[in-house]
SERO-4910 file (N, C-alpha, C, O; in steps of 0.05 Angstrom, whole numbers):
BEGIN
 pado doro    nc1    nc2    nc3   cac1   cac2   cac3    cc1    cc2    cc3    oc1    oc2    oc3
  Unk    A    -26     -6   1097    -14     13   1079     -2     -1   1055     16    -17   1061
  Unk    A     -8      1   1031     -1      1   1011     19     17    990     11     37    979
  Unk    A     44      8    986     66     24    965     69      7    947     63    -16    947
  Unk    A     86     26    922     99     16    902    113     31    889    112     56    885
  Unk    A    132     10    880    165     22    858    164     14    843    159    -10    843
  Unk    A    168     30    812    168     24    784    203     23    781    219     40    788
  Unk    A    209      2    771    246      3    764    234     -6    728    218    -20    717
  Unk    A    254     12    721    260      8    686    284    -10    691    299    -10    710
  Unk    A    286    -24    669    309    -45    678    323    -51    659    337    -72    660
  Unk    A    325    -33    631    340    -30    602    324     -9    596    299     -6    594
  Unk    A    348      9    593    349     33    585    354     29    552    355      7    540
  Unk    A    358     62    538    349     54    507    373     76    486    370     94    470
  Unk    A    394     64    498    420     80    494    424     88    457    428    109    444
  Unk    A    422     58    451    429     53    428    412     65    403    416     64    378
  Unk    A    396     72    414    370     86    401    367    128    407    348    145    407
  Unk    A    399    127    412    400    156    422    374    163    442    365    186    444
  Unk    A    366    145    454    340    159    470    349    141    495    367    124    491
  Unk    A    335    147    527    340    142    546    312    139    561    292    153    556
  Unk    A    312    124    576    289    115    592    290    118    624    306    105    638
  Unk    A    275    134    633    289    133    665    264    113    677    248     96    668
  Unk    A    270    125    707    244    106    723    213    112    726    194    100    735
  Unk    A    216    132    714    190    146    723    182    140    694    163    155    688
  Unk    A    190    122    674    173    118    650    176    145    622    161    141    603
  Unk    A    196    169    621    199    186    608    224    184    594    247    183    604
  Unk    A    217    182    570    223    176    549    239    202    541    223    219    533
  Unk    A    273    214    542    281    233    533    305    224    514    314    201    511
  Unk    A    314    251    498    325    257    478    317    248    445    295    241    438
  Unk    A    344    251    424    330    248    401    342    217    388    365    210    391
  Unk    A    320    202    372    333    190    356    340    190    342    334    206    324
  Unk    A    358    171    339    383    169    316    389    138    301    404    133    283
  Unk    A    370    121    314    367     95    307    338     85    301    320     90    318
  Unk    A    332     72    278    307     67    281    305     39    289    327     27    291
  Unk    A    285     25    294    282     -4    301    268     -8    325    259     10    340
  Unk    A    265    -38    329    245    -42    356    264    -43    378    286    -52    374
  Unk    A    257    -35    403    273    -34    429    258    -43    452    246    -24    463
  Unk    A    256    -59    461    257    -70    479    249    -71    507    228    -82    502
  Unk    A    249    -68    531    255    -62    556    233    -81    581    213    -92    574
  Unk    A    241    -79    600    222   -102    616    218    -76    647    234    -64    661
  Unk    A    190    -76    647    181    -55    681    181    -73    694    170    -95    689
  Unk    A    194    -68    714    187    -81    741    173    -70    763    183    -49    771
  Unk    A    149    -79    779    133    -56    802    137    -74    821    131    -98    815
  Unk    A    147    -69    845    150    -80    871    126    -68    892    116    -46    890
  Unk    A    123    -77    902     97    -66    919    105    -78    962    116    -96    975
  Unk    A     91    -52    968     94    -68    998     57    -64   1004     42    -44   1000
  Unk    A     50   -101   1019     60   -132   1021     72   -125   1000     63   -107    986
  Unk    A     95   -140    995    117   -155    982    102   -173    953     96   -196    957
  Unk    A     99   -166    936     97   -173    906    100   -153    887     92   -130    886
  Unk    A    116   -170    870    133   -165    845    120   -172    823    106   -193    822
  Unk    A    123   -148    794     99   -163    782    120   -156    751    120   -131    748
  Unk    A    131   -164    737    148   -158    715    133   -153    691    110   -162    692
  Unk    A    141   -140    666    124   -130    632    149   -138    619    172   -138    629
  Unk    A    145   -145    597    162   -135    573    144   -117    562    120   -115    561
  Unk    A    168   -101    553    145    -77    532    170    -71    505    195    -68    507
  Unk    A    155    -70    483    173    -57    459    161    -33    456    139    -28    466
  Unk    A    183    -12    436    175      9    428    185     13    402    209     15    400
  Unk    A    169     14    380    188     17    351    191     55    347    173     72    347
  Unk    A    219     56    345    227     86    341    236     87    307    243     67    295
  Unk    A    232    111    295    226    124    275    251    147    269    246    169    261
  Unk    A    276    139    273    294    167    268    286    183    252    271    172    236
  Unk    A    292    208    248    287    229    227    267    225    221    266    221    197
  Unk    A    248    225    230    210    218    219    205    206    192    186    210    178
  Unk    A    225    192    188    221    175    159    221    139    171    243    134    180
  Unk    A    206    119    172    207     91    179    229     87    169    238    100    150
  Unk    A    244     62    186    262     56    173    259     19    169    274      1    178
  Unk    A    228     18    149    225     -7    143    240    -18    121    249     -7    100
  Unk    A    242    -49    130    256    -63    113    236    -78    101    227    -97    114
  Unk    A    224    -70     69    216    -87     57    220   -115     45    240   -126     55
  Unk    A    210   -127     30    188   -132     33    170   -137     59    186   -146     77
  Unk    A    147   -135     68    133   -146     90    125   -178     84    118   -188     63
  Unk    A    129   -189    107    121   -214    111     94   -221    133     92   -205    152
  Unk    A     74   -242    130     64   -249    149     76   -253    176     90   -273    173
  Unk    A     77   -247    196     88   -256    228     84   -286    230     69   -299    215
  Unk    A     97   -297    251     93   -323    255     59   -336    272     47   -358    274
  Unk    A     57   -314    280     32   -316    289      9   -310    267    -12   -300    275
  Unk    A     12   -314    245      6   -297    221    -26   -283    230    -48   -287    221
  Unk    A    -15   -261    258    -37   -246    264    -27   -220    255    -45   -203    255
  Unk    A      5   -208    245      9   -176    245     24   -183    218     25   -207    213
  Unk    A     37   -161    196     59   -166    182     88   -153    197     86   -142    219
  Unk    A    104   -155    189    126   -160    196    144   -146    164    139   -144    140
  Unk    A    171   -137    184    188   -125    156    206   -154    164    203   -171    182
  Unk    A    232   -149    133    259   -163    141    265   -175    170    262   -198    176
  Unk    A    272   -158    183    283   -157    205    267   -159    227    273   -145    246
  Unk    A    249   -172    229    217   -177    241    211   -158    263    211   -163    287
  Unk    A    204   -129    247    195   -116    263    170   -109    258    165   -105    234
  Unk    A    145   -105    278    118   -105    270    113    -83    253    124    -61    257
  Unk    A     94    -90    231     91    -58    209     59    -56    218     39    -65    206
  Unk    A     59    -40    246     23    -26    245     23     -8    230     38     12    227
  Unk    A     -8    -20    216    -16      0    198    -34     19    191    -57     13    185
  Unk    A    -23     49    191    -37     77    189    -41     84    157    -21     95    148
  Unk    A    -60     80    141    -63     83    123    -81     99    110   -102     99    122
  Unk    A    -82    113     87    -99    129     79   -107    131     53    -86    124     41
  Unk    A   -125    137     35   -125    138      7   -119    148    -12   -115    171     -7
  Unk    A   -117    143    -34    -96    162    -46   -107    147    -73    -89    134    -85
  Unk    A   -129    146    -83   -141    135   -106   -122    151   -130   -102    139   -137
  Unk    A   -125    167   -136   -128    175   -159    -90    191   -160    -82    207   -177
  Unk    A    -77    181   -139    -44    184   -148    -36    180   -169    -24    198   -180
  Unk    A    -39    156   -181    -27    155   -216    -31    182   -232    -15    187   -250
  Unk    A    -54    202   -228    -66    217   -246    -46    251   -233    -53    275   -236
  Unk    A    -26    240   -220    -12    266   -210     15    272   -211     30    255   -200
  Unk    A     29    297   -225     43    295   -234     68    291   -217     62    294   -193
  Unk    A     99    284   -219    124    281   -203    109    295   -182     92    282   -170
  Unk    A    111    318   -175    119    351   -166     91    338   -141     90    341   -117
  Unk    A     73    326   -157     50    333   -144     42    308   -125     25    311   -107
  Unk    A     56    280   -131     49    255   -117     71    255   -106     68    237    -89
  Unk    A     99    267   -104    116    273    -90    109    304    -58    124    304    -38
  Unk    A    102    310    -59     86    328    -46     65    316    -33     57    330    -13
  Unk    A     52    294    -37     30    278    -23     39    262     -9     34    265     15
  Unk    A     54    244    -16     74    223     -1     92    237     21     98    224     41
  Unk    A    102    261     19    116    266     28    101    280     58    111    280     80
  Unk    A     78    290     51     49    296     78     48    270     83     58    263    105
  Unk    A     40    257     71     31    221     86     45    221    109     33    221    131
  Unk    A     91    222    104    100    217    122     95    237    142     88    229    164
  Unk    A     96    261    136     90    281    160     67    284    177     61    298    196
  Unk    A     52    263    160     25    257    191     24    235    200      2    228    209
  Unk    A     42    221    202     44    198    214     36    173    196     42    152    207
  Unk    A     25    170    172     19    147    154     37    126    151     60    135    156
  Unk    A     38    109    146     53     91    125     45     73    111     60     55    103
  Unk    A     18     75    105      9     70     76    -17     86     62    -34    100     72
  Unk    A    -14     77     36    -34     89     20    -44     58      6    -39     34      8
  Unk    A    -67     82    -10    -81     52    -22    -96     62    -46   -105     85    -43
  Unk    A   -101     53    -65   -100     57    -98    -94     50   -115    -70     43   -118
  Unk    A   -117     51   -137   -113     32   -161   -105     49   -177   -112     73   -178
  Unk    A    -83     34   -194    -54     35   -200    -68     45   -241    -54     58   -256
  Unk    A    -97     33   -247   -108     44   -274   -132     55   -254   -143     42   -236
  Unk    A   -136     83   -261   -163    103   -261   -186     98   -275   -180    100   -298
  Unk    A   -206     93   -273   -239    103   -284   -254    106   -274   -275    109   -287
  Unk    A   -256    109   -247   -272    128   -240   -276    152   -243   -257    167   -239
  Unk    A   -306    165   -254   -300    194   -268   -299    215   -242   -294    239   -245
  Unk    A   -302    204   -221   -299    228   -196   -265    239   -193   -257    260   -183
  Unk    A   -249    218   -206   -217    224   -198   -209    251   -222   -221    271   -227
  Unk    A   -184    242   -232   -172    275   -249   -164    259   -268   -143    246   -269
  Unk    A   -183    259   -286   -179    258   -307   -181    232   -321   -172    230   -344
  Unk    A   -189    213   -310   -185    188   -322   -199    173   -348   -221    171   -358
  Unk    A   -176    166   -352   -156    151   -351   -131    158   -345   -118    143   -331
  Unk    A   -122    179   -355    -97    182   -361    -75    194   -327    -85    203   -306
  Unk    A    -49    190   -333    -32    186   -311    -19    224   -313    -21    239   -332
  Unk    A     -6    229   -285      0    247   -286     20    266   -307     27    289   -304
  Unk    A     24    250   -326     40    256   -347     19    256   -386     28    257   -409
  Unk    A     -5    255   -377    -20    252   -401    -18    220   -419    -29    215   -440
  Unk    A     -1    203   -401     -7    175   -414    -29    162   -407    -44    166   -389
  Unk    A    -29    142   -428    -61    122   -423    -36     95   -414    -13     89   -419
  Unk    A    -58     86   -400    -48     55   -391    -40     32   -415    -20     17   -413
  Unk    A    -62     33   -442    -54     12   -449    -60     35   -480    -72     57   -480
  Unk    A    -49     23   -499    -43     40   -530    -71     28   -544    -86     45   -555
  Unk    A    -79      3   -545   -101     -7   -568   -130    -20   -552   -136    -33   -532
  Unk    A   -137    -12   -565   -176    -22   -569   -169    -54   -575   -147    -61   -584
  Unk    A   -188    -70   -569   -196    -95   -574   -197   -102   -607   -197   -124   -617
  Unk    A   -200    -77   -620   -207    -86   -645   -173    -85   -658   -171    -97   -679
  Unk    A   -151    -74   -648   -131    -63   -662   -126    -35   -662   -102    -29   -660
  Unk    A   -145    -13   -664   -149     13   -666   -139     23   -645   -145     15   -622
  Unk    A   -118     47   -653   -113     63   -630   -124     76   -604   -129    100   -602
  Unk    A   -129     60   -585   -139     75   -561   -135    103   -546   -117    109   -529
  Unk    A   -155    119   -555   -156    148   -546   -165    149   -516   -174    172   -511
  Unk    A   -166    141   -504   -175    138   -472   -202    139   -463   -210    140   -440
  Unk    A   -219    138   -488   -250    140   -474   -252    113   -454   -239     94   -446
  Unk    A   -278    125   -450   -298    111   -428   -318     92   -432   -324     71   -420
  Unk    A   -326    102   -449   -356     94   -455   -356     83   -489   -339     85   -507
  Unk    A   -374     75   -487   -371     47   -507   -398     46   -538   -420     45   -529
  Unk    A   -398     47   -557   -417     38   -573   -415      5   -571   -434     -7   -562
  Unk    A   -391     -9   -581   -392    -32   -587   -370    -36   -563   -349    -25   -566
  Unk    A   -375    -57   -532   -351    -58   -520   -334    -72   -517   -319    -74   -498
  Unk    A   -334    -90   -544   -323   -117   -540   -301   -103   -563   -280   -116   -565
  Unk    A   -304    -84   -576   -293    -74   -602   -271    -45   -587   -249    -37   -595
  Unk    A   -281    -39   -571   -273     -7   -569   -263     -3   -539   -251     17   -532
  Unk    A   -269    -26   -523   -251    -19   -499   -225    -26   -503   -220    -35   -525
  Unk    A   -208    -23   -486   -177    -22   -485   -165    -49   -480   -166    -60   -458
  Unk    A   -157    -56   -493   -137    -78   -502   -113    -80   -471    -95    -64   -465
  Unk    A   -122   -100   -458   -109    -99   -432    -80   -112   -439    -63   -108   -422
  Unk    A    -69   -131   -469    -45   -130   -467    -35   -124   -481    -19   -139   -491
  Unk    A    -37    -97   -490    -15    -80   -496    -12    -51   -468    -26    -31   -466
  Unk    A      2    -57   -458      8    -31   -440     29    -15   -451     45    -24   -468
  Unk    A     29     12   -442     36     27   -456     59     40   -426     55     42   -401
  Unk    A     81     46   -442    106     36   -424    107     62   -409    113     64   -385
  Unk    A    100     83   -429    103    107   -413     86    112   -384     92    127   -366
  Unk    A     68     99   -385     45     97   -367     57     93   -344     56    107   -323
  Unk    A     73     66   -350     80     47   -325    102     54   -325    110     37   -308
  Unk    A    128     70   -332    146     82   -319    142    101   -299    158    107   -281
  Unk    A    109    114   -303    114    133   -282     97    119   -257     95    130   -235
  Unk    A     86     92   -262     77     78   -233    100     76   -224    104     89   -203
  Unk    A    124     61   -236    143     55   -223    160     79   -206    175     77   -187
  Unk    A    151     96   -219    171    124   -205    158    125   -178    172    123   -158
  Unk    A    133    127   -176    114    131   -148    115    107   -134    111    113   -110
  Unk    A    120     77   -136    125     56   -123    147     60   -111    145     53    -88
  Unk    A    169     70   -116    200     76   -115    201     97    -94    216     95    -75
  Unk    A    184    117    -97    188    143    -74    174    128    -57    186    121    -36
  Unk    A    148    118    -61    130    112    -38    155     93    -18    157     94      6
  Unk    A    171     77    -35    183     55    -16    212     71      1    224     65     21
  Unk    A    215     92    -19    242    105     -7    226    126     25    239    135     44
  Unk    A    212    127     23    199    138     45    184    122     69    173    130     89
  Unk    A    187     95     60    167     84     84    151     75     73    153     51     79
  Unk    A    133     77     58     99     77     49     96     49     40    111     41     23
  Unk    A     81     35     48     70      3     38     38     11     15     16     16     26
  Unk    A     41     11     -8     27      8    -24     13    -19    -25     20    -42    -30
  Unk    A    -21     -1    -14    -39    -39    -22    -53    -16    -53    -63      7    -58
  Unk    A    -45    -40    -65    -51    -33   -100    -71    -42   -109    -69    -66   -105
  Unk    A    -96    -37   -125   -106    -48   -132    -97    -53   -174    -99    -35   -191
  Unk    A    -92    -73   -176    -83    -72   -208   -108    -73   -227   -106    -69   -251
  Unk    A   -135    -78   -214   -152    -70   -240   -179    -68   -217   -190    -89   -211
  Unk    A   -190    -38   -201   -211    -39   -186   -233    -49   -206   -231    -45   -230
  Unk    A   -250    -61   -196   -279    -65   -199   -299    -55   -207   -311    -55   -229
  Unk    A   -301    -44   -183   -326    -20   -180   -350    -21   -170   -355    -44   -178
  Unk    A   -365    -16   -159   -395    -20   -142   -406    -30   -169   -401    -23   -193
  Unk    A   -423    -50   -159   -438    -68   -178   -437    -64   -210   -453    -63   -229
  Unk    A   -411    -62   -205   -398    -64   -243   -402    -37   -256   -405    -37   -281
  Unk    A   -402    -14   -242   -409      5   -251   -385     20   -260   -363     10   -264
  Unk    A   -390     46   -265   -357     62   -277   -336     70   -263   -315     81   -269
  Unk    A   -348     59   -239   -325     72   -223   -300     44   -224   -282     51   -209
  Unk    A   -295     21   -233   -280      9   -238   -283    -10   -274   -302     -6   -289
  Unk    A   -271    -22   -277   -266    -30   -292   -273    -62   -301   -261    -78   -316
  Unk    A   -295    -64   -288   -307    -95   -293   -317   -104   -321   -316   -127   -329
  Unk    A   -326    -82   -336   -339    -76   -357   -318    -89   -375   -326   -109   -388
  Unk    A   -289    -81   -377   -268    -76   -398   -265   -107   -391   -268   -123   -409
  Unk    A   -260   -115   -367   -249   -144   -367   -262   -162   -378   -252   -179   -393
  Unk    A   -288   -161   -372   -308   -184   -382   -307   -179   -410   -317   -198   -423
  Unk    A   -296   -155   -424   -302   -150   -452   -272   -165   -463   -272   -180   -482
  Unk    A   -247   -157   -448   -220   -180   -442   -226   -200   -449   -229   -205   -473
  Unk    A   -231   -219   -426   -246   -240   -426   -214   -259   -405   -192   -250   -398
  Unk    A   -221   -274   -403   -197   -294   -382   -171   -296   -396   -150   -300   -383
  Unk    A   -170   -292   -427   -133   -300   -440   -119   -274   -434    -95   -273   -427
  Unk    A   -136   -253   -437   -126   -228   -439   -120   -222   -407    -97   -216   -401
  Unk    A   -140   -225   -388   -133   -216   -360   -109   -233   -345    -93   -227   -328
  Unk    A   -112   -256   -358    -94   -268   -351    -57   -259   -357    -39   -263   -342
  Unk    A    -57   -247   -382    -37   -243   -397    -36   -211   -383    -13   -202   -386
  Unk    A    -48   -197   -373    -49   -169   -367    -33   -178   -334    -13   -166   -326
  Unk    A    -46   -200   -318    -45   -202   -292    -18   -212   -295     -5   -210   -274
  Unk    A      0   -228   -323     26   -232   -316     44   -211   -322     63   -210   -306
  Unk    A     44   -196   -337     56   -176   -340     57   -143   -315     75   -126   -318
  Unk    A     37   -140   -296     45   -123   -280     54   -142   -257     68   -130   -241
  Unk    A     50   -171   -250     69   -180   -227     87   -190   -229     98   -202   -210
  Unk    A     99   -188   -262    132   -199   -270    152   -162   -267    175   -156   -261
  Unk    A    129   -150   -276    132   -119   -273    144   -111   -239    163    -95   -235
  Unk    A    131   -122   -218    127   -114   -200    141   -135   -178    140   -128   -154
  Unk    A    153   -157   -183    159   -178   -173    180   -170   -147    178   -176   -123
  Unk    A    198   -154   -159    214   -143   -138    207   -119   -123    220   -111   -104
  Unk    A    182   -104   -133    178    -81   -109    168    -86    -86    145    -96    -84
  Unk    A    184    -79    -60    172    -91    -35    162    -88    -27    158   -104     -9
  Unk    A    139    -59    -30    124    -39    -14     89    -46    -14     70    -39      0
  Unk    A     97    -72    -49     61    -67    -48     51    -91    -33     66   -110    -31
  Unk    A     28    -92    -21      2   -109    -22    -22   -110    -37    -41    -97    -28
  Unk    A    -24   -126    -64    -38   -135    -83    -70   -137    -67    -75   -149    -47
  Unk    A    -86   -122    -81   -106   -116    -76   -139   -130   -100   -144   -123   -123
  Unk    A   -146   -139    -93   -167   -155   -115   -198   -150   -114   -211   -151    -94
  Unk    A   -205   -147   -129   -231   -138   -133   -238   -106   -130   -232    -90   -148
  Unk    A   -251   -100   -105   -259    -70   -107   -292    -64   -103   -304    -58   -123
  Unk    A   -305    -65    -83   -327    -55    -79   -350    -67    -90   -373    -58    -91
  Unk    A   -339    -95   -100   -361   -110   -116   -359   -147   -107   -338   -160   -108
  Unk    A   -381   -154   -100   -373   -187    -92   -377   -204   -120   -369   -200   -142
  Unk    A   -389   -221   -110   -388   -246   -133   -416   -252   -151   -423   -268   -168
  Unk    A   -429   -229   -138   -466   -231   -147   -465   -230   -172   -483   -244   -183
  Unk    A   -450   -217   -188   -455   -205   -220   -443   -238   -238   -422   -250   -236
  Unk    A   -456   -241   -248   -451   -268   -265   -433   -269   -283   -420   -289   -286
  Unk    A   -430   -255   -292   -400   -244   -319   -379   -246   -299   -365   -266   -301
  Unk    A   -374   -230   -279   -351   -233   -263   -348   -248   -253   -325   -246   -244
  Unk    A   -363   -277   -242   -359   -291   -225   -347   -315   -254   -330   -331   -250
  Unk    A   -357   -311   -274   -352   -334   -307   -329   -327   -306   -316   -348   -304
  Unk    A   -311   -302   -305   -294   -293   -314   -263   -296   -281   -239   -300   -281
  Unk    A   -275   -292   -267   -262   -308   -246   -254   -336   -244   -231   -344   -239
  Unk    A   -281   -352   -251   -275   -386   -254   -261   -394   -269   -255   -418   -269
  Unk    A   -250   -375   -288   -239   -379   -314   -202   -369   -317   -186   -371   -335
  Unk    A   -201   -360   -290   -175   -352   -278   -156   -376   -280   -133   -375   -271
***
C-alpha cells in the first residue's frame, strides 16, 4: 500500500494571500513581488521528497516592476531592480506612435488587462500598411528637413533620394515629446518597450527605412543614433531593437553598418 502527504511549509501572509495544504491559493493581493515557499510530500515506505517553488504576484492587476531590467546572473532570463524574473508576454503594437493620447492610452491600458507586459514597435513609421505614416498621433513628422535643407513634408517616395529624404539630424521635438509621453505611460503601467529606433524593412523595401539611411549615410546615423539614446538614456522600460526583417545580404546596408 502506497500513501502520501503534501505539507506547505510557508505560507504567503505578506502578500495578503494565503496558502494552505492542499496547494489553494486564497484571498486578495495587496503586495506585489516574488514569494517564495518550499512543498514537502512524505510518502509511506517512508520518503520525503522537498520543492522550492516561487510565485510572482501582481497586486491591483498592474506589475509592480522595478525598472530598468537587467540580464540575470545566469544571463538565461531578465530580471527587474530587485531581481525579480520579468517573463515575457508581449504583443505588437507597430504603429503606436501614429495614435493619439486618448487612443495609445486605451491600448496600453488593454495590454494590461490581458495579461501583457510588453509591446514592440518602431518608434519612426513607414510602413504604408500602418496610419498614416509618417506622422505621430498628433500630426508631427519625426524629423523637420530633407537632405538638401528643404522643408520636409513627410513624403515617401523619392525623385532624387539622396536630396529629398529626411534629414535624420534634425528631429523635430514635437514628434519626440509625444514618444516620450507613451514611454512614460507604458512604464507607469508595467509595459517593457522593445523599440525599434529605425526598422529596416524586408529586403529594403518600404516597409522600413533602409532606403533613407543609406541615403544618411554613417555621420548622419551615427549622429541620429546619439541623440535618441542620450534622449532615452534614463527610460527603463525599453529594449533597443536593431535592424527589422532584413539580414546582411543587401550591400549598402552591410557598407553602411561597417561604417558604424
Amino acid at each position: 500500500m502506497f500513501t502520501a502527504a503534501v505539507k506547505v511549509l510557508l505560507l504567503l501572509p505578506d502578500a495578503g494571500l494565503t496558502l494552505n495544504n492542499a496547494g489553494l491559493v486564497a484571498g486578495g493581493p495587496t503586495t506585489s513581488g516574488q514569494f517564495n515557499f518550499t512543498v514537502r510530500v512524505s510518502a509511506v515506505p517512508p520518503q520525503v521528497a522537498m520543492k522550492d517553488i516561487g510565485l510572482f504576484i501582481a497586486a491591483g492587476g498592474v506589475p509592480s516592476t522595478n525598472f530598468p531590467l537587467v540580464a540575470s546572473g545566469s544571463k538565461r532570463y531578465l530580471q527587474d531592480q530587485k531581481c525579480v524574473p520579468f517573463s515575457i508576454l508581449g504583443r505588437t503594437a507597430w504603429f503606436i506612435i501614429s495614435l493619439s493620447e486618448t487612443d495609445y492610452k486605451t491600448f496600453i491600458d488593454d495590454t494590461v488587462a490581458k495579461g501583457y507586459n510588453a509591446i514592440e514597435f518602431h518608434v519612426v513609421n513607414h510602413d504604408p500598411r500602418g496610419n498614416h505614416p509618417p506622422f505621430d498621433g498628433n500630426g508631427a513628422l519625426p524629423f523637420t528637413k530633407r537632405l538638401d535643407g528643404l522643408d520636409w513634408a513627410g513624403w515617401l517616395s523619392y525623385g532624387i533620394i539622396k536630396d529629398e529624404a529626411p534629414d535624420f539630424t534634425h528631429p523635430n521635438e514635437m514628434y519626440w515629446t509625444h514618444v516620450d509621453a507613451i514611454l512614460a505611460y507604458a512604464e507607469s503601467k508595467g509595459i517593457l518597450c522593445f523599440m525599434f529606433p529605425a526598422y529596416v524593412g524586408f529586403g529594403g523595401s518600404d516597409q522600413g527605412w533602409m532606403q533613407e539611411m543609406v541615403a544618411n549615410g554613417p555621420v548622419n546615423m551615427q549622429t541620429y543614433g546619439a541623440f535618441i539614446a542620450n534622449r532615452y538614456k534614463t527610460r527603463g522600460n525599453i529594449v533597443w531593437m536593431l535592424g527589422g526583417d532584413n539580414g546582411t545580404g543587401f550591400s549598402d546596408w552591410v557598407l553602411l553598418l561597417k561604417k558604424q
